[in-house]
N, C-alpha and C positions, 0 to 999 in steps of 0.2 A: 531779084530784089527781095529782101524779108517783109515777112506780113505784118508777125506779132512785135508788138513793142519792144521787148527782149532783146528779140534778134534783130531790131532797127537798132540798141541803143551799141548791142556788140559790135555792130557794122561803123558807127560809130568811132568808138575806143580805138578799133583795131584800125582807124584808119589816124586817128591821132596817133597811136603807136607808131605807125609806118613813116609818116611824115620826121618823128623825133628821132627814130633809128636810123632812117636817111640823111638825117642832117648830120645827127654825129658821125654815120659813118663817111659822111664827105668833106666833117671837118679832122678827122683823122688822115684822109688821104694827102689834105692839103699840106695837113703839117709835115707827115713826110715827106713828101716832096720839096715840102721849103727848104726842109733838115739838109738830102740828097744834095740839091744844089747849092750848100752850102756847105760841105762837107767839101766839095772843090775849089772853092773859092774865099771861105771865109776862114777868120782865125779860130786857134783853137778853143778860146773860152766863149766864143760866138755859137761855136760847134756842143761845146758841152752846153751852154744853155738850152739850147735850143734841142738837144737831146734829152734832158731833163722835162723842159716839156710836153717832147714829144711823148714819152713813156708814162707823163702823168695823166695825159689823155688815153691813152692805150690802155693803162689800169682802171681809168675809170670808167671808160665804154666794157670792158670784159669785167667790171666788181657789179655793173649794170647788168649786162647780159646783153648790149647791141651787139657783140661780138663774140664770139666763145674764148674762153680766158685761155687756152693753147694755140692760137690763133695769135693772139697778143703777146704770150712769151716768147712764140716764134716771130715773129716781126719785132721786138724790142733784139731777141739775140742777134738775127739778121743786120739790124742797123749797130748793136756794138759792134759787129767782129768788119762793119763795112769803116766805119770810124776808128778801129784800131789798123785796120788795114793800109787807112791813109795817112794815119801820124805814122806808121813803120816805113811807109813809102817815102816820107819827106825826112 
């Protein structure tokens, strides 16, 4: 445990940090996953919205830095090329 005030208030911060990186990074997971299972079953502008969103959250966890922004290009191209994969399929 830290002694000086300092180091009590950064134990602090860093554990607010933790908490707000955790959440967005578990509301990032959700939304792809909603996308994913939606990408089987829903229509195609169901599909595009919902990819739009997802990508607006993905840019804004990596313009934040919860995520590292190549991390985020690579999971936005992953879910285009899995969505063009299923309109070429139907």
């Amino acid at each position: 445990m830290p002694h000086t005030s300092s180091a009590k208030k950064s134990l602090r911060q860093t554990e607010k940090r933790r908490k707000r990186n955790r959440a967005a990074i578990k509301a990032i997971k959700v939304q792809i996953k909603n996308l994913r299972d939606l990408v089987g079953k829903g229509s195609p502008d169901q599909v595009q919205t919902e990819f739009k969103l997802t990508i607006k959250r993905l840019d804004k966890a990596a313009h934040k830095r919860v995520i590292h922004p190549n991390a985020a290009a690579r999971k936005k191209s992953q879910l285009a090329r899995l969505i063009q994969a299923k309109a070429a399929a139907k």
